[in-house]
C-alpha positions as CSV (number, residue, x, y, z in Angstrom):
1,X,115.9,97.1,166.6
2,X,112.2,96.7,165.9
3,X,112.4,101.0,165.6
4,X,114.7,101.0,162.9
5,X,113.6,98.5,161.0
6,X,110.3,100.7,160.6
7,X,111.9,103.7,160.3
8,X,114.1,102.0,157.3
9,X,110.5,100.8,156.2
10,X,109.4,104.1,156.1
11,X,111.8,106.1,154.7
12,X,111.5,103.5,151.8
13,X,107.9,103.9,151.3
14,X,108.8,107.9,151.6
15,X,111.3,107.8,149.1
16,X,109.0,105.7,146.9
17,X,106.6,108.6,147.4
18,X,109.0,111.0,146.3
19,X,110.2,108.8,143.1
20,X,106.6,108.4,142.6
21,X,105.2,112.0,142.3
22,X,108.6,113.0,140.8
23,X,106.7,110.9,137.7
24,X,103.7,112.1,138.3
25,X,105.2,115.6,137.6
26,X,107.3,114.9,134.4
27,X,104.2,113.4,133.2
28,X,101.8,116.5,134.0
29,X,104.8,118.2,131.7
30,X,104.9,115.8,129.3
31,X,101.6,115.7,128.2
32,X,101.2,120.0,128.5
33,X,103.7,119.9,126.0
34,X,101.7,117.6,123.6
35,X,98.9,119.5,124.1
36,X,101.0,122.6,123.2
37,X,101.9,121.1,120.0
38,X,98.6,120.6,118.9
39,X,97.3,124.0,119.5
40,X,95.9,125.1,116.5
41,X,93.4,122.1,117.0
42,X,90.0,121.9,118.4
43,X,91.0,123.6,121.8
44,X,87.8,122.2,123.8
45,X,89.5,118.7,123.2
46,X,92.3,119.6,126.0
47,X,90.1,121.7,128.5
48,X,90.4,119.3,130.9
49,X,94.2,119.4,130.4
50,X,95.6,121.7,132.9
51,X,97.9,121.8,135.7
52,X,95.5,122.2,138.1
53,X,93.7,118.9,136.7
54,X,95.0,115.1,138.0
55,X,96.9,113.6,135.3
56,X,94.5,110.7,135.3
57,X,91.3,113.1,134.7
58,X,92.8,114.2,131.5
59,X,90.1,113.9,128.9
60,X,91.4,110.6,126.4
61,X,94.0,109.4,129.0
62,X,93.6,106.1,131.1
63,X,96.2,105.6,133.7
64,X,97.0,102.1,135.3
65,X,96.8,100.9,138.8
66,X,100.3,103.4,139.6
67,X,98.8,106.7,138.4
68,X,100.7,106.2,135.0
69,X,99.6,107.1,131.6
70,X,99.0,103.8,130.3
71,X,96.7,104.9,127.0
72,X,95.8,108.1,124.7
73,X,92.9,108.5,123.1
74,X,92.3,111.0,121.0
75,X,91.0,109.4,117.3
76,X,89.0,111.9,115.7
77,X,89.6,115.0,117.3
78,X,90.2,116.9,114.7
79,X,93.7,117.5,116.0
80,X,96.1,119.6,113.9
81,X,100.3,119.9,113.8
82,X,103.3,117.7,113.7
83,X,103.0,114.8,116.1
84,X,105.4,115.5,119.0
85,X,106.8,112.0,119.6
86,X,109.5,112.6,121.6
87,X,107.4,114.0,124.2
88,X,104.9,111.0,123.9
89,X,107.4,108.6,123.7
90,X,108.3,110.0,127.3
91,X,105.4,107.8,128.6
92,X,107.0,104.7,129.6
93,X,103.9,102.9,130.7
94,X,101.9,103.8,127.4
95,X,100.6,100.6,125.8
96,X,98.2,102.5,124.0
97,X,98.5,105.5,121.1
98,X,95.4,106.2,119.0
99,X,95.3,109.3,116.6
100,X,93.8,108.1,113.8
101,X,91.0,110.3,111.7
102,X,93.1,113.5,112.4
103,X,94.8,116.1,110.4
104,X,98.2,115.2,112.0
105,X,101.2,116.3,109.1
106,X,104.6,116.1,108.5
107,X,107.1,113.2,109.1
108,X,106.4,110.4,111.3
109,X,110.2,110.4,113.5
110,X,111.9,107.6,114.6
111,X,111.6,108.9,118.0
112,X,108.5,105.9,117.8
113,X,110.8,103.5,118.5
114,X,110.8,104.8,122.5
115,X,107.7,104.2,123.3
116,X,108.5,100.4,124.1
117,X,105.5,99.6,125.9
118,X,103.0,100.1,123.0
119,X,100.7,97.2,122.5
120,X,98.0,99.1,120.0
121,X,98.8,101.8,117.6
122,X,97.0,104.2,115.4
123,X,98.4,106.7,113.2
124,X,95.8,105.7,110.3
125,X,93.9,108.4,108.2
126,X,95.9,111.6,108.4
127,X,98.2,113.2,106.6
128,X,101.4,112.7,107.1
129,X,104.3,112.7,104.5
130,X,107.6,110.8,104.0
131,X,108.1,107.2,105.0
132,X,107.1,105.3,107.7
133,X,110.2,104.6,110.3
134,X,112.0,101.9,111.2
135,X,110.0,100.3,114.6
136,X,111.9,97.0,115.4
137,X,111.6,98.3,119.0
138,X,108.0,97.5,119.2
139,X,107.8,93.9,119.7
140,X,104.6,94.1,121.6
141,X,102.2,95.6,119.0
142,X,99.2,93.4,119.0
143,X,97.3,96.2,116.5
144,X,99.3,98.6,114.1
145,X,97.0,100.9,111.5
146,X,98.9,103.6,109.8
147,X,96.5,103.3,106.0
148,X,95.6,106.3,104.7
149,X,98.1,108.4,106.4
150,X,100.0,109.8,103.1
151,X,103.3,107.5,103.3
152,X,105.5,106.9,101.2
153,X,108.7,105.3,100.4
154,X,109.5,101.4,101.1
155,X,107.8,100.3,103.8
156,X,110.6,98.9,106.4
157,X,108.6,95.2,106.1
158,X,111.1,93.4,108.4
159,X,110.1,95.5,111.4
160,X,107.5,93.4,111.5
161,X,109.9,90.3,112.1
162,X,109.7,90.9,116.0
163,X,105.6,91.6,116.2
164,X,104.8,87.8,117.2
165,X,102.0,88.7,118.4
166,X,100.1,91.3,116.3
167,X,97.3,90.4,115.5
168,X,95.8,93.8,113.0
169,X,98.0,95.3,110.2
170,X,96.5,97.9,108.5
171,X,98.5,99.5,106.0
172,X,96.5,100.1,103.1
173,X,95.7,103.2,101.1
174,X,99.2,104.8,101.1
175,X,101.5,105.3,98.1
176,X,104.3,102.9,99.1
177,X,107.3,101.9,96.9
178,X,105.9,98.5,94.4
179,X,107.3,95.8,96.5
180,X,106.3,91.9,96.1
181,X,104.0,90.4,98.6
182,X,106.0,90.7,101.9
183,X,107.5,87.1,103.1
184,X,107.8,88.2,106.5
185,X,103.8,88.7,106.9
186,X,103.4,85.1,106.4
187,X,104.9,83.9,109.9
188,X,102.5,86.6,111.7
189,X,100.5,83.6,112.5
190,X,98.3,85.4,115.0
191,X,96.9,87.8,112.5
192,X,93.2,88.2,112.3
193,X,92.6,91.1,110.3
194,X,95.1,92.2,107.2
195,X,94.6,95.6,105.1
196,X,96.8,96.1,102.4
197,X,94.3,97.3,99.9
198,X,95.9,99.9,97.6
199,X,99.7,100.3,98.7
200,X,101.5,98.7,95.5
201,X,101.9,94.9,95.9
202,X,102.7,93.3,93.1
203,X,103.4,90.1,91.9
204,X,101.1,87.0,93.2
205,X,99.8,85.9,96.6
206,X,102.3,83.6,98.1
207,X,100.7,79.4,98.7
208,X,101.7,80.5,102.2
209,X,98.7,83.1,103.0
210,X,97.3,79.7,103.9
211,X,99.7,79.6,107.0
212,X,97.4,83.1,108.3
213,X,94.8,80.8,109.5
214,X,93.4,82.7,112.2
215,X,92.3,85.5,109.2
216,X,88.9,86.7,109.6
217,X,89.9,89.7,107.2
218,X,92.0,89.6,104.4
219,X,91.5,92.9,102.0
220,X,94.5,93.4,99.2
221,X,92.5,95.1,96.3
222,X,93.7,98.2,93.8
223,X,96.8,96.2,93.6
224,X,99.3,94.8,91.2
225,X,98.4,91.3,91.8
226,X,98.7,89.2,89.2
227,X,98.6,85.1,88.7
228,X,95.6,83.1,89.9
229,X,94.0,83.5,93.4
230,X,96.0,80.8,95.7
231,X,94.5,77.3,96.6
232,X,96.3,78.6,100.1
233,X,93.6,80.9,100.6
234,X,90.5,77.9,101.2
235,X,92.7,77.4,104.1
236,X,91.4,80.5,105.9
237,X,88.2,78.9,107.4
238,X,88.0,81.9,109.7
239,X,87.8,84.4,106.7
240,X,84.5,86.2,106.8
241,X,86.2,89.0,104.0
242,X,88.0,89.0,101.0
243,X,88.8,91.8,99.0
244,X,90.5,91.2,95.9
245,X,89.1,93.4,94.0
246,X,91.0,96.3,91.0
247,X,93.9,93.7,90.3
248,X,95.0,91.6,87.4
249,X,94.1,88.5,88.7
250,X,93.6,85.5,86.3
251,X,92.5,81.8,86.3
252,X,89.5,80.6,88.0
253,X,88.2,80.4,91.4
254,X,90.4,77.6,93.2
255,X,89.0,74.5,94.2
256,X,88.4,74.3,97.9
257,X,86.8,78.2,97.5
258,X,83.4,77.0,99.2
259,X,85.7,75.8,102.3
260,X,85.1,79.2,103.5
261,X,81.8,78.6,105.2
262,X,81.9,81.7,107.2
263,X,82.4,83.9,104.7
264,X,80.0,87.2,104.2
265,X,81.8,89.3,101.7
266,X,83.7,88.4,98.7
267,X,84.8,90.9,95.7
268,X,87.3,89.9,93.2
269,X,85.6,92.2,91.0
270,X,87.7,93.5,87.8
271,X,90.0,91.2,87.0
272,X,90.7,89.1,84.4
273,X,89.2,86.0,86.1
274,X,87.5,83.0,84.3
275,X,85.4,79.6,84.5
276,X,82.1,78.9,86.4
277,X,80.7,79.7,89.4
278,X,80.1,76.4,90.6
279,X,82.4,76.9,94.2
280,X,80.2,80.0,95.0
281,X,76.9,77.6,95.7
282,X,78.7,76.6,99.7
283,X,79.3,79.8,100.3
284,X,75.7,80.1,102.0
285,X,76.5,82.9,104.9
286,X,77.7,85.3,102.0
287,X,75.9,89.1,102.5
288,X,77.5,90.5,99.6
289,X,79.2,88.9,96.7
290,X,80.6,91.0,93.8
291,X,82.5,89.2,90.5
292,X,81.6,92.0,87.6
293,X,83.8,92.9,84.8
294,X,85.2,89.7,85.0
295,X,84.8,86.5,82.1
296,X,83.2,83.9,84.0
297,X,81.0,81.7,82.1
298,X,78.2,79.2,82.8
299,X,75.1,79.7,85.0
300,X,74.5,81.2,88.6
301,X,74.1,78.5,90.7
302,X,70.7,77.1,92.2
303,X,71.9,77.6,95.8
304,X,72.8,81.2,95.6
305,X,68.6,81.6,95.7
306,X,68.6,79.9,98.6
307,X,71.0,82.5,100.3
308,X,68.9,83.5,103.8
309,X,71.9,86.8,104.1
310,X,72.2,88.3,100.7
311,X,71.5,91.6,100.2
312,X,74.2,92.8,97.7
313,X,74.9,91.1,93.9
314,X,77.1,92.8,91.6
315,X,78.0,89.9,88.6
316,X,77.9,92.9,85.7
317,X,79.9,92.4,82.2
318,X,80.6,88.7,82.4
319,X,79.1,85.7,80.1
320,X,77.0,84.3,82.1
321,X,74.2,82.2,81.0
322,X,71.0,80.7,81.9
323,X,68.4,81.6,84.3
324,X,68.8,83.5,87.7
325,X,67.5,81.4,90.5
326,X,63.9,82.8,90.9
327,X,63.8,82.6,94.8
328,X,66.6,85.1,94.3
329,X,66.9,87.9,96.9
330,X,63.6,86.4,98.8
331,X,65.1,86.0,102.0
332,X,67.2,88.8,103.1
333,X,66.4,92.5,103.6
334,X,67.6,92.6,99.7
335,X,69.5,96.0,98.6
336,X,71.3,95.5,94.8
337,X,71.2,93.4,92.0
338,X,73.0,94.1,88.5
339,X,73.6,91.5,86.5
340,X,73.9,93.3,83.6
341,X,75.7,93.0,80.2
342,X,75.7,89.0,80.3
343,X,73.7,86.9,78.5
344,X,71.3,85.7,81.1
345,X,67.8,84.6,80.1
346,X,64.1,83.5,81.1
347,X,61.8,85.6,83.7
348,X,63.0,88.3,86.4
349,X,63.0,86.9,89.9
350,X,60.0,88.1,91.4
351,X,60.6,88.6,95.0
352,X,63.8,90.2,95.2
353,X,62.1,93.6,96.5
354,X,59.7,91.2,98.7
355,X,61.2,93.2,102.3
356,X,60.6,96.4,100.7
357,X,64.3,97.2,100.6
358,X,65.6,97.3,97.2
359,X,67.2,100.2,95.8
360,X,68.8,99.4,92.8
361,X,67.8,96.5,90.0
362,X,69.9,96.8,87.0
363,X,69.4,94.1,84.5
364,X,70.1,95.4,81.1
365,X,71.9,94.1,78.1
366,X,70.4,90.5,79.0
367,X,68.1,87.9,77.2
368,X,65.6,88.4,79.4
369,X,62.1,87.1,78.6
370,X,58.4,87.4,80.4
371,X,56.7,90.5,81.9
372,X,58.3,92.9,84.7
373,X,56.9,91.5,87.7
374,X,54.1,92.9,89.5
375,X,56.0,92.8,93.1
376,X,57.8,95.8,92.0
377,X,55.2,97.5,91.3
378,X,54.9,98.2,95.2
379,X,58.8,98.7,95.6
380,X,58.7,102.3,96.7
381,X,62.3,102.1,97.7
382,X,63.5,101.7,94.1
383,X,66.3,104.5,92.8
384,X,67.5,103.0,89.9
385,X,65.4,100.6,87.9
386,X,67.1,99.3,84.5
387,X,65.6,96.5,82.1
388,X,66.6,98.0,78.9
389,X,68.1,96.1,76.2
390,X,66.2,92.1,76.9
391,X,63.4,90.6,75.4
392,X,60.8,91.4,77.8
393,X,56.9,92.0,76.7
394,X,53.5,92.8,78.2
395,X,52.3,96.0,79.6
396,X,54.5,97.8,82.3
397,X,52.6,97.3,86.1
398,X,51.0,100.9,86.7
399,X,53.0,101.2,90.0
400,X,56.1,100.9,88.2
401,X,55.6,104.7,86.3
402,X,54.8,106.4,90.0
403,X,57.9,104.5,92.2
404,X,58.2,107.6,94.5
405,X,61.7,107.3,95.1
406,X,63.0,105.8,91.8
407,X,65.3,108.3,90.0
408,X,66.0,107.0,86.8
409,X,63.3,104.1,84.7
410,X,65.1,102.7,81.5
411,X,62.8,100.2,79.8
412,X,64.6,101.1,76.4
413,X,64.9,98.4,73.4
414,X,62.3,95.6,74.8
415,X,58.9,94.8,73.8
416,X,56.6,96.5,76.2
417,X,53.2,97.7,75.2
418,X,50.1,99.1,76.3
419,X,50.3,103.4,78.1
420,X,52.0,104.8,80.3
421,X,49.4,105.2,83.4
422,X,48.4,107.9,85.2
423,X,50.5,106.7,88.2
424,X,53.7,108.7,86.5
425,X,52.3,112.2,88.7
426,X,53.6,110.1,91.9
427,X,57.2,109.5,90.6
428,X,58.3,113.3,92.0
429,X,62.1,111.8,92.3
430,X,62.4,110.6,88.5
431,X,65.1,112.7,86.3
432,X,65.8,110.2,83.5
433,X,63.1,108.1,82.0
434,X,63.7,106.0,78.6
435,X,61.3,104.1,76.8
436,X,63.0,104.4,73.4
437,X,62.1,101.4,70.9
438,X,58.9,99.4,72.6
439,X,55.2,99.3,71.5
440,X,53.9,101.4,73.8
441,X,50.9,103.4,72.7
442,X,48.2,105.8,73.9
443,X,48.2,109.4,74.8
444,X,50.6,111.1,77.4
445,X,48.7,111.5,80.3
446,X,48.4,114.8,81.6
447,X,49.9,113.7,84.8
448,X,53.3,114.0,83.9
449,X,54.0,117.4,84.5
450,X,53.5,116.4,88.4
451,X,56.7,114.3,87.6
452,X,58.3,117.5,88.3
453,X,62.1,116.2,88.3
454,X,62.1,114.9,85.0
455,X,65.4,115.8,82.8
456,X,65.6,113.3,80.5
457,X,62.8,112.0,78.6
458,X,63.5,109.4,75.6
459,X,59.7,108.3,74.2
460,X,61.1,107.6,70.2
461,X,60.2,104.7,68.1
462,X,57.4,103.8,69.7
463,X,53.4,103.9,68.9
464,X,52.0,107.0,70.7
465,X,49.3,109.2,69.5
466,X,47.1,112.0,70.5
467,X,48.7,115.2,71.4
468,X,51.4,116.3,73.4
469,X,50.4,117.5,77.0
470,X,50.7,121.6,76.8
471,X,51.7,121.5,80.3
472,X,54.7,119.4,79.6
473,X,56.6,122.6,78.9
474,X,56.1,123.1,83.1
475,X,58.3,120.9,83.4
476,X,61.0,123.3,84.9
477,X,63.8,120.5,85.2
478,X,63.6,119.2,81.6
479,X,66.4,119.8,79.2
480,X,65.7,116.6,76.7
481,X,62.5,115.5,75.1
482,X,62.9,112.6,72.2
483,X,59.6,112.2,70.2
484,X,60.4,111.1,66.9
485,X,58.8,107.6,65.7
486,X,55.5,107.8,67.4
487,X,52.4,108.9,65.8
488,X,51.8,111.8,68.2
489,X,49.3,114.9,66.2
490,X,49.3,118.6,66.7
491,X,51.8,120.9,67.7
492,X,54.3,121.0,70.6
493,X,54.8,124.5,71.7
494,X,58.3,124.8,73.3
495,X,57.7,128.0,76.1
């Protein structure tokens, strides 16, 4: 008795073998036929691929405790050809598909809805064509990207009905039919992270986005948006992002905005948004905050000089007033600043290049007042320096003219005075330099034909004298000399 119970014991384990590398097999053939698909790819991505090879060697495949394929991973591959999913779809223990940053074409099939078992998908960042298919099938998806992938079409939105528990939808960047903001999305309570920047919402953003609190990432910009900005969205106390940026948004920041203690970037730049800033002064973790071409009004607020993590403002062609907190940029490793084309007032903050960071200060079209700081003077990191168009005076610091890096100085339409130093020999980056309508004066110092990039230079209406440097016409680059207005002598010699 004991015998054949053991020999019924083994002849089950046996057939289990048998079923067992029977799988094993149709999933060596399985996967030679993907790889056969893609075979105008990068051919050193499948080397390992061969029959010879264990399954579970494969370069990108993971197999799970029974020898099954359980993920592929091939992102960036620079793979090539129609995705074969009715071979991948074969894999019945795949949890895991990501493609994404490929050259994959064609039609996405609805051969997807097979693969059952997938928890994480990426098709995003390729370049497919047609719609994306019906997936109802794939409950499980906990992460779906398919942005910038060329769809188009209506999105089938209620395919999301059954994804409980996803948790990443990425779907921005593809041209998909206009459609309102979809209902269904608001009961995927365990999203954390929501792209659906540039793929033709329109209308407003439901009260119910407040219902998504487990948001840390909420990006719907280059949209059709329009209406005010929800009070349901000071809900999302998780929300470290919000992109809302390139819509038609109106109204003014909701009330409850600085609820959102943990967030570090905020753009609803270019929109037709309104009213002060006063909700942006608890938003004290922010790294970046960009409002410009917007109409709010009123002053920056005290406590965004207080902000330890800034590095990036952008609050250009608003109406802002006032002074700019002068501990401004102090703290952080500080990057950008343009506040231009407002009507901002009193001295430049003087620290906001104080780590030695700062690439870009644009400040023009302001009512500034006061001299250019001498901080920036030792800013050798500086690209783009603009002050044109304010009411600033005094002489220019000398370290200013030789920034070693800075491509472009525009001190136009101010009240500066005093030479330009010898220091401009040092500035071998500058193209563009305007200094058009000041009180500068002195000669041109011979210097400046070490400025050897220079393509642009605008000196009119201004108070210089002596003659014009001969070797100025060295200056290989230069296609644009304005003189007029000064009270320069001699003769200029064009070679």
């Amino acid at each position: 008795m004991a015998a054949a119970t053991v020999s019924r014991r083994n002849f089950h384990l046996l057939s289990l073998f048998c079923l067992l590398s029977v799988a094993a097999s149709d999933e060596l053939q399985t996967l030679l036929s993907i790889k056969a698909a893609f075979l105008d790819s990068n051919a050193r991505v499948f080397d390992s691929w061969e029959s010879s090879t264990p399954v579970c060697s494969f370069s990108g495949i993971t197999c799970d405790s029974n020898g099954f394929v359980k993920e592929i991973e091939l992102s960036n591959r620079n793979l090539t050809g129609l995705l074969p999913l009715s071979s991948i779809c074969q894999l019945k223990s795949l949890e895991k598909l990501s493609l994404g940053f490929n050259n994959l074409y064609g039609r996405v099939t609805q051969d997807l809805n097979d693969c059952v078992s997938l928890t994480y998908l990426d098709l995003g960042n390729n370049v497919f064509s047609g719609s994306f298919p019906e997936v109802s099938s794939l409950s499980g998806l906990v992460s779906l990207h398919a942005n910038n992938s060329g769809f188009s079409g209506t999105f089938p939105w209620n395919s999301l009905k059954n994804m409980t528990n996803i948790q990443v939808l990425s779907l921005g960047d593809n041209p998909f039919d206009r459609t309102p903001f979809p209902s269904v999305i608001l009961n995927l309570t365990k999203l954390n992270w929501l792209y659906m920047s540039n793929c033709s919402i329109e209308g407003e953003i439901p009260e119910e986005i407040g219902n998504l609190g487990e948001l840390i990432e909420l990006e719907l910009s280059q949209n059709y948006i329009t209406g005010e900005i929800p009070r349901g969205i000071t809900k999302l106390k998780k929300l470290w992002q919000l992109e809302l940026y390139l819509n038609d948004l109106t109204g003014q920041l909701p009330p409850g905005l600085g609820n959102l203690t943990n967030l570090e970037y905020f753009d609803a730049s270019t929109n037709r948004l309104y009213g002060n800033l006063s909700e942006i002064r608890f938003l004290n973790k922010l790294k970046s905050l960009q409002l410009f071409q917007n109409q709010f009004s009123g002053e920056v607020p005290a406590e965004v000089g207080e902000f330890k993590n800034l590095v990036n403002l952008s609050l250009y062609e608003n109406k802002l007033t006032g002074q700019l907190p002068q501990k401004l940029g102090s703290w952080a490793e500080f990057i950008f600043i343009d506040v231009s084309e407002n009507f901002l007032s009193g001295p430049i903050p003087p620290d906001m290049c104080k780590k030695g960071t700062m690439w870009k200060l644009l400040m023009l079209q302001n009512n500034f007042t006061g001299e250019i700081p001498g901080s920036y003077a030792n800013c050798t990191t500086l690209i783009r320096f603009r002050v044109s168009k304010n009411r600033l005076s005094g002489q220019v610091p000398g370290g200013i003219w030789g920034l070693p890096n800075a491509e472009l100085i525009d001190l136009a339409e101010n009240d500066f005075e005093g030479p330009i130093t010898s220091d401009i020999g040092k500035a071998k980056s500058l193209a563009h330099l305007y200094l058009e309508k000041n009180r500068f004066s002195g000669e041109l110092p011979s210097q400046i034909v070490n400025a050897s990039s220079l393509v642009y230079i605008d000196l009119s209406d201004n108070q210089f004298s002596g003659g014009i440097p001969a070797a100025i016409g060295e200056l290989k680059q230069l296609t644009t000399l304005w003189l007029q207005g000064n009270e320069f002598s001699g003769r200029y010699q064009i070679r």
